[in-house]
Each structure stands twice: as structure tokens, then as C-alpha cells.
N, C-alpha and C positions, 0 to 999 in steps of 0.2 A: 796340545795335539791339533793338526789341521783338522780340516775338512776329511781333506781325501785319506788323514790315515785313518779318519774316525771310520769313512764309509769301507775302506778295507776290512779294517778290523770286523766292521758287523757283517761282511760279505763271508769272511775267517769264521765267524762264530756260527753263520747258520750252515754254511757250508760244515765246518765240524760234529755241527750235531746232526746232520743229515746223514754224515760218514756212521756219527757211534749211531745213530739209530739204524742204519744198514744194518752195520756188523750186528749188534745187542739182540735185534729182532731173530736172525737165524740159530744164534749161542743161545739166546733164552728155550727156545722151540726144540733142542738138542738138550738143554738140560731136562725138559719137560720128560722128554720119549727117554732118556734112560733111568729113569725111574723106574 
């Protein structure tokens, strides 16, 4: 693997967990309240 796809790839990875933790944060908070 290069450089630059290594650096993609971790640019991919935090950029994805910033996504699922967007989403995960408002879904957990909506499971919370209909309880």
C-alpha cells in the first residue's frame, strides 16, 4: 500500500466514524425517550 492510500484510507476511517457517531448519537437518544 502507498503512502497516499494509507493516508486516504485513515482520512475514510475517521471521517466514517464521525459519520456512525453522528447518526448512533440521535438513534441512541430516540431509543432512550421511547421507553
Amino acid at each position: 500500500m502507498s503512502i497516499t492510500q494509507h493516508v486516504l484510507h485513515r482520512k475514510v476511517q475517521m471521517n466514517w466514524n464521525q459519520l456512525v457517531g453522528a447518526i448512533s448519537q440521535p438513534y441512541s437518544e430516540f431509543l432512550q425517550n421511547k421507553k
